[in-house]
C-alpha positions in Angstrom: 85.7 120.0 93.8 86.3 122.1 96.7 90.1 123.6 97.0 91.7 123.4 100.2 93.2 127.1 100.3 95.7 126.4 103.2 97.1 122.9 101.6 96.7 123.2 97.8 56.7 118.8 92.1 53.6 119.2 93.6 54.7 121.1 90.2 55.4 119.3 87.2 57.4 116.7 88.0 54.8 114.6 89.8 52.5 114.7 86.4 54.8 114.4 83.6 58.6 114.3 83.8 60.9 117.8 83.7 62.3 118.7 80.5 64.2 121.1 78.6 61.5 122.0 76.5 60.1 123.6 79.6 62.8 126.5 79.2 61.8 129.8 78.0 61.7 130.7 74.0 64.3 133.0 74.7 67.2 131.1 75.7 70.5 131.8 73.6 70.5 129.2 70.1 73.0 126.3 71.0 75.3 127.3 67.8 76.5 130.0 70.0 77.7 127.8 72.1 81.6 126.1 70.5 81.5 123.1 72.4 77.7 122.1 70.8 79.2 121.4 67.1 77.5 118.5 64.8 79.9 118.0 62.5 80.3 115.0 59.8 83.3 113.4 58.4 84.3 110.4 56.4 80.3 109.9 56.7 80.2 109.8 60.6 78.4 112.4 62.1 80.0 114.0 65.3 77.3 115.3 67.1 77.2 117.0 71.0 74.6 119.5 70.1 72.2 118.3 72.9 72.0 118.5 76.8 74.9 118.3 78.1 76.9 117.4 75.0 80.4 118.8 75.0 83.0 118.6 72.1 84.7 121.7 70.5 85.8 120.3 67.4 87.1 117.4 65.5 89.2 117.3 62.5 90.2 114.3 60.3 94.4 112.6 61.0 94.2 110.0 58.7 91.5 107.0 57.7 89.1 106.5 60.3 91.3 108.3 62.4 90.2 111.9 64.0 91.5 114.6 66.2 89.3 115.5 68.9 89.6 119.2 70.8 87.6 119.5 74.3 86.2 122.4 75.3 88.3 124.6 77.7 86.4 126.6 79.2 87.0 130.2 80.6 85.9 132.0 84.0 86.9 134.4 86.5 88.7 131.8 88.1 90.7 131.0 85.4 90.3 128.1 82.7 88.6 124.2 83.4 88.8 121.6 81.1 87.5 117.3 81.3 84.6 117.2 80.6 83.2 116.0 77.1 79.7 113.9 75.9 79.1 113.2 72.4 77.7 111.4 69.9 79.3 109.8 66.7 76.5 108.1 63.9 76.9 105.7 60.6 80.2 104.1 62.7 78.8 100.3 61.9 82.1 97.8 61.2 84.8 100.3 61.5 87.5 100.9 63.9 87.7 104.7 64.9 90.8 106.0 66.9 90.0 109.3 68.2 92.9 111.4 69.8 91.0 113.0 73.2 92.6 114.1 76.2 91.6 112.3 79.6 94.2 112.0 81.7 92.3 112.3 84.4 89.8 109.4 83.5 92.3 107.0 82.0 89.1 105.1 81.2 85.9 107.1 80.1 82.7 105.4 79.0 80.9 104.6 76.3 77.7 103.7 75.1 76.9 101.6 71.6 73.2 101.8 70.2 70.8 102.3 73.0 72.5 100.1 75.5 74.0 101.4 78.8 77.0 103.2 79.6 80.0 101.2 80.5 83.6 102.0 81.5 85.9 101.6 78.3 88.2 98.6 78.4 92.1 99.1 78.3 92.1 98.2 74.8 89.7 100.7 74.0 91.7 103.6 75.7 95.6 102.3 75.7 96.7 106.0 76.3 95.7 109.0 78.4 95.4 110.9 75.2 93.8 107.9 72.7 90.9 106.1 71.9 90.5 103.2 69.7 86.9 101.8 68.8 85.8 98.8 67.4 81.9 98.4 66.1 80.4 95.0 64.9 78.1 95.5 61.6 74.9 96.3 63.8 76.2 98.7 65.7 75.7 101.9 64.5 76.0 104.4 66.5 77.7 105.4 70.0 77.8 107.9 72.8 81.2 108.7 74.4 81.4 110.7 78.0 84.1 111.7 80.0 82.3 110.1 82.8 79.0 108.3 83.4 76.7 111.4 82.8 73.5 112.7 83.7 72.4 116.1 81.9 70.0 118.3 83.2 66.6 116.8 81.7 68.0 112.9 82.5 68.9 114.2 86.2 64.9 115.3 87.0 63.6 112.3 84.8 65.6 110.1 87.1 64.5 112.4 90.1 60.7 112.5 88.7 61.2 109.1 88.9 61.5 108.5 92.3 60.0 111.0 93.6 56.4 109.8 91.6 56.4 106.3 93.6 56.7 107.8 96.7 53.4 109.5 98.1 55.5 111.3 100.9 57.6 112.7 98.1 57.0 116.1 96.0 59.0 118.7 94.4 58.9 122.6 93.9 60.3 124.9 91.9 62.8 127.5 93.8 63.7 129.7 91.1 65.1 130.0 87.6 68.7 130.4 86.7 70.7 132.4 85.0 69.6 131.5 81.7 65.8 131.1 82.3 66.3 127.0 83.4 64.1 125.7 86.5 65.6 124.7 89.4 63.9 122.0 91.5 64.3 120.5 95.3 62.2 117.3 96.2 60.6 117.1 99.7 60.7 113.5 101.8 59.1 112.7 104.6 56.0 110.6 106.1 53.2 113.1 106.4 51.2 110.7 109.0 54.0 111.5 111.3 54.4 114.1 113.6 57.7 116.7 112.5 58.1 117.4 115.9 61.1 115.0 116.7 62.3 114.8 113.0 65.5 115.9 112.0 65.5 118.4 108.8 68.4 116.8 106.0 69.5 119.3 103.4 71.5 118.1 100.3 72.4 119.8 96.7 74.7 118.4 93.8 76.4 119.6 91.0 77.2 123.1 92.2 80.2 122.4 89.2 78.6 120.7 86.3 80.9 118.2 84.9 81.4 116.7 89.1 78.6 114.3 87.7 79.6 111.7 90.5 77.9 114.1 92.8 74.5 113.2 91.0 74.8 109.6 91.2 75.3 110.0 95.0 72.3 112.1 94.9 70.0 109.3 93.1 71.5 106.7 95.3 70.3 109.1 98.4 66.9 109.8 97.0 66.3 106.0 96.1 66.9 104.6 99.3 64.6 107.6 101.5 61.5 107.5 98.6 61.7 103.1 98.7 59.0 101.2 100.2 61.6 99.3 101.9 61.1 99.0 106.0 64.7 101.3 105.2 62.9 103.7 103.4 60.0 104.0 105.7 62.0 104.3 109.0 63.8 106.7 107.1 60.9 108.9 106.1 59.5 108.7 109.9 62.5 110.2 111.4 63.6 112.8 108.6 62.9 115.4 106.5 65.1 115.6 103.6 65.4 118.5 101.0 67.1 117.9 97.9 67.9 120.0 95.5 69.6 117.9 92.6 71.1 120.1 90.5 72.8 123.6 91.2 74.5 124.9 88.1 71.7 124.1 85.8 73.1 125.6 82.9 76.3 124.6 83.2 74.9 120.8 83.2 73.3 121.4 80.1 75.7 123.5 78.1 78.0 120.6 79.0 80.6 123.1 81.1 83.2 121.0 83.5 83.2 123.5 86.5 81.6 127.2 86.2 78.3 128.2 85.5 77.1 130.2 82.2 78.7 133.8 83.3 82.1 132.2 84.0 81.2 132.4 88.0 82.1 129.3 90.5 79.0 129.1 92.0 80.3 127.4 95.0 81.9 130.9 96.4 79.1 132.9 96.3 77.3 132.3 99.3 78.5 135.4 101.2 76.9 137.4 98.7 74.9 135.2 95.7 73.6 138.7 94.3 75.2 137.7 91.3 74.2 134.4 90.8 70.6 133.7 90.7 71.0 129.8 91.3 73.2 130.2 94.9 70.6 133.3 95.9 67.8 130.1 95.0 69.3 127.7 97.7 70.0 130.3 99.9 66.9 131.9 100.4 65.8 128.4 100.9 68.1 127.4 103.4 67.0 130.8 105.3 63.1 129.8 105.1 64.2 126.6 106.8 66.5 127.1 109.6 64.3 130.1 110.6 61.3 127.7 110.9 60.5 125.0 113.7 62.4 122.2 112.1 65.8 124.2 111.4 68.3 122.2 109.2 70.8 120.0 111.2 72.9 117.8 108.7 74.0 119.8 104.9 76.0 117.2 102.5 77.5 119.4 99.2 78.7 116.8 96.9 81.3 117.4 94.3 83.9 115.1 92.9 87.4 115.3 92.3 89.5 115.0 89.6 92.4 113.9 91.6 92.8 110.3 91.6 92.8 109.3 95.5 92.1 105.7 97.0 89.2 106.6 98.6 86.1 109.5 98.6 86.4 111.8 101.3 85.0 114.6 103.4 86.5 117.8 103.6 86.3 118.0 107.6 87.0 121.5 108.8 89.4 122.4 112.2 90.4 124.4 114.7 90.6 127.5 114.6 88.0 128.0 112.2 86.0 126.1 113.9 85.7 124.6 117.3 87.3 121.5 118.4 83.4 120.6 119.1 82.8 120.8 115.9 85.1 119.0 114.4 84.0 116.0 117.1 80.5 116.2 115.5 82.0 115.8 111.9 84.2 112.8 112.8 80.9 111.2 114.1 79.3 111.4 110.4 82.6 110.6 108.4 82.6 107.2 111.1 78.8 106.7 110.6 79.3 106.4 107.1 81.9 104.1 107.5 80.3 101.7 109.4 77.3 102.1 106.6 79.5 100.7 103.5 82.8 99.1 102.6 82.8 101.6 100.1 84.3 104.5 102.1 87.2 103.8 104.7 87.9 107.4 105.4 91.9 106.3 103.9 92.2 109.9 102.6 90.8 111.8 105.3 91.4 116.3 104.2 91.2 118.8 106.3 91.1 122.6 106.1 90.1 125.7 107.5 86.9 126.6 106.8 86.9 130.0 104.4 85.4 133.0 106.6 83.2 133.8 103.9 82.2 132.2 101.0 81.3 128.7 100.9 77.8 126.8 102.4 79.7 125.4 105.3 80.7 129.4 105.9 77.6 130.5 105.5 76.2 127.4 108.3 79.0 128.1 110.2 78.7 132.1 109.9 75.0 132.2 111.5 74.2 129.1 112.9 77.4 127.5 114.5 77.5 124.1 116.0 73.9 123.5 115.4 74.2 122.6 111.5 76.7 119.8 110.5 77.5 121.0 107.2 80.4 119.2 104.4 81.3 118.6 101.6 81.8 114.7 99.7 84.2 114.4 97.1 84.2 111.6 94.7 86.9 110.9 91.7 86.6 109.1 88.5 89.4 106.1 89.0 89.3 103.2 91.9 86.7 102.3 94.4 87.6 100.2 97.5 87.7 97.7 98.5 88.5 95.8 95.6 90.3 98.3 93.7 88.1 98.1 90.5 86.9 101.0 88.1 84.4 102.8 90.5 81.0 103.0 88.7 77.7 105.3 88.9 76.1 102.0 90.6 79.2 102.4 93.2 78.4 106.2 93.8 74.6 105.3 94.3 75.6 102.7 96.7 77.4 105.6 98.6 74.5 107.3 98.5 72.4 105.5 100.2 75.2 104.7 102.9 75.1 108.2 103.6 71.2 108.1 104.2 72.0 105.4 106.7 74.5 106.7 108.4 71.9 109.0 109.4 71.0 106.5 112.1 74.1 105.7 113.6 74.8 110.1 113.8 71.6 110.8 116.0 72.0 107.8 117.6 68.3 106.4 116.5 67.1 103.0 117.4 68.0 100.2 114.5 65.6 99.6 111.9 63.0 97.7 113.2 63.5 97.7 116.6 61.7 101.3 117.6 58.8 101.8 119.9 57.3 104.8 118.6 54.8 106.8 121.4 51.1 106.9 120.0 51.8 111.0 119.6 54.5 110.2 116.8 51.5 109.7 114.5 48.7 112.3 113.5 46.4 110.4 111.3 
């Protein structure tokens, strides 16, 4: 979440899909870490010793009824606290209540044996500070997430994923983080066409680790541009896309909500990452591109907010920290992108003045002006339009690949289907 100061691989992954166990031997034991606890009482096992688990502690209240602390955690910044993942085993034909803070998710989700992750019904979480559970005789165990998650190692195996069917599609490592974790960014585009009137795409989630709707808008992008649909393949003829999936690697996996394993915000680091290895990564990245041939034109940061607004949004910087030019050239995106879905409207449209200094969009704006049209997308965890249901992962995804068509309608390209490409577009 970004806050508005002035108003408030070739490598592994194409052979065998990335994994924690990758990591170096030398990475910190998970027992010095309080919010990974496995921890059994009245014979359930509470468990979120694992990627991106997250629960501090849990005592017993009462019969099948347990107190459940989430895991503040503490940066420079100050504290952050939502996020929690974990597992509870041996729970077959009881009713657990489980007193849990998640006001702002009135409804997390919830998975039961190995089935898929669903939103909580009302009856399941009557309070913003309860949970009540009901299992049949055959259901043993459950997972329980703040929101619909995706750890580090289930973020690349859905990214290795995608990026396997698609023989225009590879990855590469650009660094390590903090902790010794691989960072990865796939590479899209149709190598039997010329780059020479492509336009270079850059996007990156997850910069704070427990904004997982930024990840879902990610896979929803990456589906759509690696597809064999005529979609995907226009797509991959006029684009090159970079995407680097996950940012605060370690704070994905330790299960953090918002700063990454030294208690930095990753996000604000851009005027000078020396301190963070993982922002240093994308920038040195971003440098190798825009001072090659096919310089970066559109960068999309996606975060989420915990805010509960009616619709996603943009944060659109103005005059006078940018140009009234620039702000034209934004607009033309945010409307793009909502002529692409009915599930953005642009009802909550936010503006600010872009920081001098320390963000991406500074950094873009900084060096390369007008040339790079560079924002951030916030999601939230509560209603999606334009029915006003629970907004899902599947809802996010569907954003996503909005925003890769929207891409069409912002350069003004020909529709699908209908281009006449010149016999130099191709180099076979």
């Amino acid at each position: 979440m970004r806050v508005n100061i002035f108003t408030s691989v070739l490598l592994i992954l194409l052979l065998i899909p990335m994994s924690v166990a990758e990591e170096p031997d030398s990475l910190p034991a998970s027992e010095t870490y309080p919010e990974k606890i496995v921890k059994t009482l009245q014979g359930i096992t509470f468990d979120s010793d694992y990627d991106n688990g997250s629960l501090q502690d849990v005592i017993e209240a009462g019969e099948n009824v347990f107190n459940c602390t989430i895991y503040t955690e503490q940066g420079e910044l100050g504290s952050s606290i939502y996020w929690f993942r974990f597992k509870m085993t041996s729970v077959a034909g009881r009713i657990i209540t489980l007193n849990i803070y998640h006001s702002q998710n009135p409804l997390p989700v919830i998975r039961v044996n190995d089935g898929g992750w669903r939103r909580m019904t009302d009856a399941e979480a009557p309070s913003l500070s309860k949970l009540v559970l009901s299992f049949a005789a055959d259901e043993d165990h459950a997972e329980l997430a703040f929101f619909f998650p995706s750890g580090y190692d289930e973020t690349y195996q859905q990214v290795g994923d995608l990026v396997r069917r698609c023989d225009m599609a590879s990855t590469e490592s650009i660094g390590l983080s903090y902790m010794g974790r691989s960072m990865w960014m796939a590479t899209i585009t149709d190598s039997h066409v010329a780059d020479t009137n492509k336009h270079r795409i850059w996007m990156h989630s997850r910069t704070h680790a427990g904004e997982a709707t930024g990840t879902h808008v990610m896979l929803g992008f990456l589906n759509l541009v690696t597809s064999n649909s005529p979609a995907g393949r226009y797509m991959r003829r006029h684009f090159i896309f970079n995407i680097v999936p996950l940012l605060n690697v370690d704070g994905v996996y330790l299960g953090y909500t918002r700063w990454d394993s030294q208690g930095i915000d990753p996000e604000q680091q851009w005027g000078n990452p020396s301190r963070i290895p993982e922002t240093a990564n994308l920038r040195a990245k971003v440098d190798e591109f825009m001072d090659g041939s096919h310089p970066i034109e559109v960068a999309l940061n996606l975060h989420s907010t915990y805010i509960n607004y009616a619709d996603t949004f943009f944060y659109k910087h103005v005059y006078s920290s940018v140009t009234t030019a620039f702000e034209a050239i934004e607009q033309r995106y945010i409307d793009a992108l909502d002529h692409a879905t009915p599930l953005f409207d642009n009802l909550n449209p936010q503006t600010s003045q872009l920081h001098p200094y320390c963000y991406i969009e500074s950094y873009f704006w900084n060096n390369w002006g007008e040339s790079v049209m560079a924002m951030t997308h916030e999601g939230h965890f509560f209603h999606r339009l334009p029915d006003n249901l629970w907004i899902t992962n599947e809802d996010y995804k569907d954003i996503g690949a909005a925003m890769a068509m929207a891409l069409i309608e912002y350069f003004n390209l020909p529709p699908i289907g209908e281009e006449s490409p010149p016999t130099s577009w191709m180099i076979y």
